[in-house]
N, C-alpha and C positions, 0 to 999 in steps of 0.2 A: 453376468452369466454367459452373452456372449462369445466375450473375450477367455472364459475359462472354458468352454468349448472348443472356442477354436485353439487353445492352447494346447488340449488333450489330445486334440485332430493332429497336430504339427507332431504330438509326443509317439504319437503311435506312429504313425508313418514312419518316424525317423528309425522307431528303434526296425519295423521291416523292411527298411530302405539302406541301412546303415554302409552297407556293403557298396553301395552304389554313389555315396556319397561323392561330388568331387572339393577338390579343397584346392583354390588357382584365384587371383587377380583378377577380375572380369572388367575385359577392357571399355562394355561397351556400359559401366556402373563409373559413377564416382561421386565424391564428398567436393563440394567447394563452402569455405566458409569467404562469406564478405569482408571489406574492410568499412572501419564505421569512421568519421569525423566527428569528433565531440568535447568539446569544455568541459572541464574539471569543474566538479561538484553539479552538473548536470545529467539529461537522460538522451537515450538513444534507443538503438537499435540496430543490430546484424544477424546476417540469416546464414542458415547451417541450409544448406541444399543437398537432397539424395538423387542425383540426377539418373534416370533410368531405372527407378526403382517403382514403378508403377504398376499395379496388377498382382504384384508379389504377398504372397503371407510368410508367418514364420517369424523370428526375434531376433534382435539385435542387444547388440549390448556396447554402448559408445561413453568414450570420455573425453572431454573438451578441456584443454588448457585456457586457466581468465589468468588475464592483469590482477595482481594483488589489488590496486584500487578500485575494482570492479565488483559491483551487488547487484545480482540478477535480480528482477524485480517481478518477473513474469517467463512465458514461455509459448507460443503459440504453434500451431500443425495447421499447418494451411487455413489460415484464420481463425481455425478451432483452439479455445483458450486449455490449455492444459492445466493439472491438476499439481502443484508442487509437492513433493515425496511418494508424490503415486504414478505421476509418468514420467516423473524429472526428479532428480536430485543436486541437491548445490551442497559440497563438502568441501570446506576453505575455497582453493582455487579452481576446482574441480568441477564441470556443469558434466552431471553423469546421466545416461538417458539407458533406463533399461524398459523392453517395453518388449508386444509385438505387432507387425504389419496386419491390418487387415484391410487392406487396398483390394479388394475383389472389384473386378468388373473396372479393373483399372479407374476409380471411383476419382482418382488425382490425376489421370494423367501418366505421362513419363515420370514427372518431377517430384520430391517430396521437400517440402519447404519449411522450416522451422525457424518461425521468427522470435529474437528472443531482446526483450526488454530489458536493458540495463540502466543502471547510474550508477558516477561516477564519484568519487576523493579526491582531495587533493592529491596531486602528486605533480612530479616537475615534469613539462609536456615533453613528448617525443613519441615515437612511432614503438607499438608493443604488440608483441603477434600473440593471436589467439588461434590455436591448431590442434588438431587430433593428436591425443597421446594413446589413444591404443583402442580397439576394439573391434568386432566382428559382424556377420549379420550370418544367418541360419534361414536358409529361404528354399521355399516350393514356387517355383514356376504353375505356367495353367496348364504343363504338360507333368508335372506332380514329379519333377528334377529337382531333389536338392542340394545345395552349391554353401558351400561356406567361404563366406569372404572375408580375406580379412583387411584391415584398412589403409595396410602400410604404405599401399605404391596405389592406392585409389584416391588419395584425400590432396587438400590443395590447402594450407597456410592461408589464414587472411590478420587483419589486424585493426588495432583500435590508434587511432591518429589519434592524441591527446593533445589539447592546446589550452592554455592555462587561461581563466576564466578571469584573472588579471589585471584589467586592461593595462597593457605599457610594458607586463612583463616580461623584456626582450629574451630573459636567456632561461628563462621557465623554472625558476626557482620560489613561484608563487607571490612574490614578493615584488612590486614594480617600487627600486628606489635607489641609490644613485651606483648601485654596480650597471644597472640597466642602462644610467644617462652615458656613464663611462664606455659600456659595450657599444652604443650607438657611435658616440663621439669618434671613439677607434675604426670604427669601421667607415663613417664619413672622411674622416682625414686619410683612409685608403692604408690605413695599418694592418689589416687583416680583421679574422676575428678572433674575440675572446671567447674558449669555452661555447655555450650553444648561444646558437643566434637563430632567433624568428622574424625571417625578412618579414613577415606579412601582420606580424604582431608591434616591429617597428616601424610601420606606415602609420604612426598612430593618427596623422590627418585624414586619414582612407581617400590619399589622392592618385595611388599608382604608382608613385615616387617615391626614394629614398633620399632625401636632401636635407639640406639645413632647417627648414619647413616644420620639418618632423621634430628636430632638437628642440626649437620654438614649442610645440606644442607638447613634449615629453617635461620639459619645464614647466610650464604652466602646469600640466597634471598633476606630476608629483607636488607641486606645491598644496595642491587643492582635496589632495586622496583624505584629509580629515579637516575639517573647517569645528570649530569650537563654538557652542553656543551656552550662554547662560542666562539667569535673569539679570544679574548684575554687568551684561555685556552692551555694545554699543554696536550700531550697526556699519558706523563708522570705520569698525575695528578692519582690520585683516583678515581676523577667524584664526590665527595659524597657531595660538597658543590657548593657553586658558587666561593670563591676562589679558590678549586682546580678542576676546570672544567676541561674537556679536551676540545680539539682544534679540531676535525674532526667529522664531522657528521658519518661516519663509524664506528667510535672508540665507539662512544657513544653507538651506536646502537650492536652493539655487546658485550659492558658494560652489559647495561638494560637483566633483566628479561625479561621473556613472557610477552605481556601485560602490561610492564611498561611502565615509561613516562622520556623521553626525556625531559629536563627541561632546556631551553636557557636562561642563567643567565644574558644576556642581549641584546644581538644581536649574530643572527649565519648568516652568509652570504654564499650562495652558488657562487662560481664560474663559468664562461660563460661556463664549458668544465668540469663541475659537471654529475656525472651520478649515481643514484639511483640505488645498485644492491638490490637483495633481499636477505635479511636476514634469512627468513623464518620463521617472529614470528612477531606477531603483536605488535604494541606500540602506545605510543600516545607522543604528541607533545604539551610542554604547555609553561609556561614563557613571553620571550620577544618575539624579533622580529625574526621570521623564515625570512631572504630575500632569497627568490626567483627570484628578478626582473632580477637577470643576465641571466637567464635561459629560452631559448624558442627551443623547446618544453617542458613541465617539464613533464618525466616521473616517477609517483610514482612507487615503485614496492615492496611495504611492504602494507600488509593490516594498516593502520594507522586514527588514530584521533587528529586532530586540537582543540586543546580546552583552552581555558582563555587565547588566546594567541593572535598576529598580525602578518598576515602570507602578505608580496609584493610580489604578483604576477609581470608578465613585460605585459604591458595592451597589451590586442589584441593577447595573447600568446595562445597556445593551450597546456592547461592542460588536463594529461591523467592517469587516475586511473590504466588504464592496465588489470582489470579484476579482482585487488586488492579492499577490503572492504575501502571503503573512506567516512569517517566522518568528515564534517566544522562543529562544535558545534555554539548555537546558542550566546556562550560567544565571538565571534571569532570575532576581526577586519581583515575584508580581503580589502587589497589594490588593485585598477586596476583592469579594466574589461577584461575578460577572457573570450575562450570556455574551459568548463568544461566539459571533458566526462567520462562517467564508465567506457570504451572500451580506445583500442587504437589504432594506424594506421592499425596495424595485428591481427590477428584473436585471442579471450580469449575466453575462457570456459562459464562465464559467467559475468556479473557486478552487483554491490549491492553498489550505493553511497547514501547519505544523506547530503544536502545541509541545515542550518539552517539560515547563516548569509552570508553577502556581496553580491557584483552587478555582474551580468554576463550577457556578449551581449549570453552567452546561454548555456544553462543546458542540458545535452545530455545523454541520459542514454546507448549508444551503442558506434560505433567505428565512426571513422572518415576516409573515400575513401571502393575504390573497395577492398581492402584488410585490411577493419577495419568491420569483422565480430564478431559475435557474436554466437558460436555454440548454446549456451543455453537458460535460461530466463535472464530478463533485470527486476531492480529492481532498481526504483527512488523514493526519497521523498524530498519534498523540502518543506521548511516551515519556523519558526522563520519569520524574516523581511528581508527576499531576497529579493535584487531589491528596494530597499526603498532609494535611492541615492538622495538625490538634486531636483530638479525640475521633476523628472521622473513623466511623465504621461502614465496612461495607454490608454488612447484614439492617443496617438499620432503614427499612423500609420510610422512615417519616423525611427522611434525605432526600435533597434535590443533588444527584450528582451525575446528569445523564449525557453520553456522547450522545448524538445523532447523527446520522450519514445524511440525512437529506433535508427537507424544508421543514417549519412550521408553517401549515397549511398552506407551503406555497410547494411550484412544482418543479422537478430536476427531471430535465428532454434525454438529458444522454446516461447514463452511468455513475454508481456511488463507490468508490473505491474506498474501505475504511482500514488504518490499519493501527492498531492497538499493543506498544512493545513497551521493554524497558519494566520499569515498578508502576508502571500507572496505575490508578486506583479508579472504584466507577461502581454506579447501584445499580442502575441502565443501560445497556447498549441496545440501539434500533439502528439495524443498517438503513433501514427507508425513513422517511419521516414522518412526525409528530402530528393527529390532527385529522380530521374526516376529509378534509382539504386535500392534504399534500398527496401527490404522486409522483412516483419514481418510471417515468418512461424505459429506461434502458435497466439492465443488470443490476442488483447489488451485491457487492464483494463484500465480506467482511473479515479480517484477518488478524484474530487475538496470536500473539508471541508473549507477551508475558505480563504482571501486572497479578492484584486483585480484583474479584469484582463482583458481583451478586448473578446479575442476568445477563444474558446476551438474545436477543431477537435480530433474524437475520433481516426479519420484514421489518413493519411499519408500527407504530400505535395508533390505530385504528385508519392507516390511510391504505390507498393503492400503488403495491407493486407489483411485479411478475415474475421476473424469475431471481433466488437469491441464491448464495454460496454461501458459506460459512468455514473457516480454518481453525480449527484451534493446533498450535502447534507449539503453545507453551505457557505457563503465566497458570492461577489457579482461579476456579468458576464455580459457581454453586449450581448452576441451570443453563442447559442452553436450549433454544426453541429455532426451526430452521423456517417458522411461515411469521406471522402476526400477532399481533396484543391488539383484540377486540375489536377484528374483522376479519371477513374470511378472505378467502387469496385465491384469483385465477395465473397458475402458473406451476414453473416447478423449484423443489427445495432443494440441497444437499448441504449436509452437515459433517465435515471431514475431520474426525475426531484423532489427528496426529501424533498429538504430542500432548503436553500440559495436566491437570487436576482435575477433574470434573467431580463436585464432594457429593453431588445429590441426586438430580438429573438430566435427561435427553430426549428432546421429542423432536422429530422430522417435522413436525408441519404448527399450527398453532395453538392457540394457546386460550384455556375454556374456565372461568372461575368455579367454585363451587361457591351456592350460597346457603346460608341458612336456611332452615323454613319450622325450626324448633327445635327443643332440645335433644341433639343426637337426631337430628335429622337434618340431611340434606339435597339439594338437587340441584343440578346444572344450569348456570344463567346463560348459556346460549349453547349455541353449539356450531363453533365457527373450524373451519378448515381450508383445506385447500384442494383444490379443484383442478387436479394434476398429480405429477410426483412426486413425492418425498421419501431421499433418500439417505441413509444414514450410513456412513463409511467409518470403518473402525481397524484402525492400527495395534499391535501392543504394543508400539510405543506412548500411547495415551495411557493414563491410568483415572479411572470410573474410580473412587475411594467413598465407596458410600459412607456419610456421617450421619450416622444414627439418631443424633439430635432432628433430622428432618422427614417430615412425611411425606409420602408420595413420591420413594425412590425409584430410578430402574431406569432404564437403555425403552425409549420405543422408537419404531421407523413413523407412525403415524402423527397424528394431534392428539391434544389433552381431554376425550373426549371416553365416555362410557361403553361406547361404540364406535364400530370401522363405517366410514362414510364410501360409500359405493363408489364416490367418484374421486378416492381419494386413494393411488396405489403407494402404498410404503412397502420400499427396499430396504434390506441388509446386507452390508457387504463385509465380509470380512477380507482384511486385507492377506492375510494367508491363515494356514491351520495356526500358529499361534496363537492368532488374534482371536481367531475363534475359542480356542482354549480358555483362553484369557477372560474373552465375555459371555461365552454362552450361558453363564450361571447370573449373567448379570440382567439381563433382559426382562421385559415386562414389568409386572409389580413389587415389589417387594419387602413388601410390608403390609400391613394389614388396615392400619390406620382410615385409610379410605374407601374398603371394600366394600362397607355396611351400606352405600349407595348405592350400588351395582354391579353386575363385570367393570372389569377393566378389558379396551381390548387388546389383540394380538399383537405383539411386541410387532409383528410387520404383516403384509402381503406375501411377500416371496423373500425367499434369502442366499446368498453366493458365498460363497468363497472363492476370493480371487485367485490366489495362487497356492495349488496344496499338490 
């Protein structure tokens, strides 16, 4: 409501002031964007700076040229995490910002600073500029002057350094193999160069030097970028083919480069009494068959990637990343249903897995008991065709098929970042986690794009969190709840209803059974909520499609309860008069199915429209 105020405020002025408008370059404004240094298929970070823009209100309207390999992941305003399609938009190459200033009281400063989260693609490295392609800003001074700027001779080019993530890749073709020994060779014998050359990527000793030294050790590499392992191999062997594999998973692994790949030339079998130490270098895992099935617990303890490969889990097992980077790619047969977690029984720094392929009774992005914490942030994606098994329905409540962002009853210190795309499938989603136990210290993010799935809870099942997010921006859902399952919640909600399906319903805050108490009668087994804000944001680009098959439809800002809890404010925000158009008929009850127990309450508190 705010910002639709002050938007009205800027509207009226302008249309009495129109005359007085001046329209000029303002020498003492400008744009600078940074330049970022960052490996291919990694993250970063560069900042858009509005230097001298402090104290000002009034709208802008900006558009940012990316590198085709570039995926904004996020977006921030002077630490403040911003909302994606609601104060940012990302269109192909495009990072588009429409918005307005309301910097009173010079609240920032001169400076306005927008830091913005990326990762990265392959591509062949080189220098690629990211700069303003066009846009304006509409501003009142505190002497109530408005000035329209435009951005053409105010803004400053920055760019994304790309270096190929590789290692040995001299001439940035992704690929480190013998066009690279050739570009080096040439260039040691004082031939010039061939095509691009990265003096600093052909130091591959990292001594400073470019010498013979380096050809020494670019040999060695590439001999070693895949080492073969089997059961039928010898440790004897070389590794460099599949007839001379070696025979131990340790051996291998100590073979391979940084970053290389492990290649099972036909089946590698682990042993009941197998134990994963850590290497201290990441690899990947491809070929034939990894078996695992002898193995419960399996703990990984190498950052690692599963890719074009068949990895047997032993069904029902508890798989544990450990705190280690874990990649299932989405070429990956995986056998046997598993819990899969980031974390593990004991306390890790933090977790970062990526789920793209096979079935799991559940996807866990923290630890597992009282002593499977998590000091830091918690970082899940799951996508590809997870969950796509056989008969798997997602309305079938007797299923075990639940993501989790956070621990079983163990705790995450920093931040859950969950993010749900591609056909994934899923009965449960809990941004927080599992347990009377677990708590979520920092944020939980939740961010469905596509997929099926029954529920989504931003919060906990029955643990503590504080404040959540919720996106749906694509994919189809039967429910979504923005607080907890069978606790209450001190903190605040929002549930950002973008894009995607919604067949049944929507409540801002949490989530309250009804139970029997005899025929055609019933009454509330608690009455849990949340003890803050909850707020419900709605686009027409979402579509609410109620399915008549289910009771207890409708759009609310609050909890699932008979009654408004006093300390509980539910928001509605419509994101313009469409949206409004769109839901206002949708809101509250609708249906009758549940009424014979009581009111239902008001679809919110208070409600906006943001832009009309």
């Amino acid at each position: 409501m705010k910002r639709f105020i002050r938007f009205l405020t800027v509207l009226v002025s302008v249309i009495m002031l129109l005359t007085n408008i001046c329209v000029f370059a303002d020498s003492d404004k400008s744009i600078t964007i940074s330049s970022a240094t960052v490996a291919a298929e990694s993250e970063a970070v560069f900042t858009i700076t509005f230097n001298g823009f402090g104290g000002f209100t009034g709208a802008y309207d900006l558009k940012i040229g990316l590198p085709e390999f570039v995926t904004v992941n996020s977006v921030k305003c002077n630490g403040n995490l911003l909302v994606n399609e609601f104060d940012y938009q990302v269109n192909g190459n495009t990072l588009k910002f429409i918005d307005d200033f309301g910097y009173d009281d010079d609240a920032f400063g001169e400076n306005v600073v927008f830091t913005v989260n990326f990762s990265t693609a392959k591509a062949a490295s080189g220098v690629y500029p990211v700069s303003v392609l066009s846009g304006s800003f509409f501003l009142s001074d505190v002497d109530g002057e408005y000035t329209k700027i435009y951005v053409d001779d105010i803004s400053t080019a920055g760019s994304i350094n790309l270096i190929s993530n590789v290692k040995a890749d001299i001439n940035g073709d992704n690929t480190a193999d013998a066009n690279d020994l050739v570009a080096l060779r040439t260039f040691l014998l004082g031939k010039g160069i061939i095509g691009s050359f990265n003096e600093e990527i052909a130091d591959i000793n990292f001594d400073g030097n470019l010498n013979v030294k380096d050809l020494v050790a670019f040999k060695k590499y590439i001999a070693n970028t895949v080492v073969y392992l089997s059961d039928n191999g010898d440790d004897s062997n070389d590794g460099k083919t599949a007839q001379t594999a070696v025979k131990t998973f340790d051996k291998a692994v100590e073979m391979v480069y940084e970053g290389g790949t492990v290649y099972i030339a036909d089946t590698y079998t682990l042993s009941e009494d197998f134990i994963w130490i850590n290497h201290l270098k990441p690899i990947k895992i491809s070929g034939g068959v990894f078996d695992a099935s002898a193995v419960h617990p399996l703990k990984i303890n190498d950052d690692v990637t599963f890719t074009d490969c068949t990895v047997n889990f032993q069904n029902n097992a508890n798989v544990y990343a450990n705190g280690n980077k874990l990649v299932i790619d989405s070429n990956v047969t995986v056998n046997n249903l598993t819990h899969l977690y980031g974390g593990a029984s004991s306390t890790v720094d933090s977790t970062d897995i990526t789920v793209l392929s096979g079935s799991y009774y559940d996807i866990i992005g923290g630890g597992n008991g009282s002593n499977g914490n998590v000091l830091g942030d918690v970082s899940v994606t799951v996508g590809g065709n997870v969950n796509h098994d056989g008969e798997f329905d997602v309305s079938n409540h007797s299923l075990m098929r639940r993501i989790i962002g956070g621990s079983i009853n163990g705790t995450v210190g920093g931040n859950v970042n969950l993010v749900i795309k591609d056909n994934a499938q899923s009965i449960n989603i809990y941004g927080g986690g599992r347990g009377s136990k677990s708590t979520v210290g920092g944020k939980t993010n939740v961010t469905i794009s596509g997929g099926t799935h029954m529920s989504a809870y931003a919060g906990s099942y029955e643990g503590v969190v504080t404040d959540t997010m919720l996106n749906l921006t694509g994919g189809t859902i039967q429910q979504l709840f923005g607080g907890c399952f069978g606790t209450d919640m001190v903190g605040n909600t929002r549930i950002n209803l973008l894009g995607g399906t919604v067949t049944r319903r929507v409540y801002g805050g949490c989530y309250n059974e009804l139970a029997s108490s005899g025929v055609l009668s019933y009454s509330w087994s608690s009455d849990y909520h949340v003890t803050g804000n909850t707020t419900v944001f709605l686009s027409s680009s979402a579509d609410v499609s109620f399915d008549s098959s289910y009771s207890d439809r409708g759009i609310f800002a609050c909890s699932r309860y008979s009654s408004a809890f006093d300390d509980e404010n539910a928001v509605l925000i419509y994101e313009d008069s469409a949206a409004e158009s769109e839901f206002s008929g949708k809101l509250g009850q609708k249906d009758s199915s549940a009424n014979f127990i009581s009111n239902w309450p008001s679809a919110y508190d208070s409600v906006e429209t943001q832009n009309s």
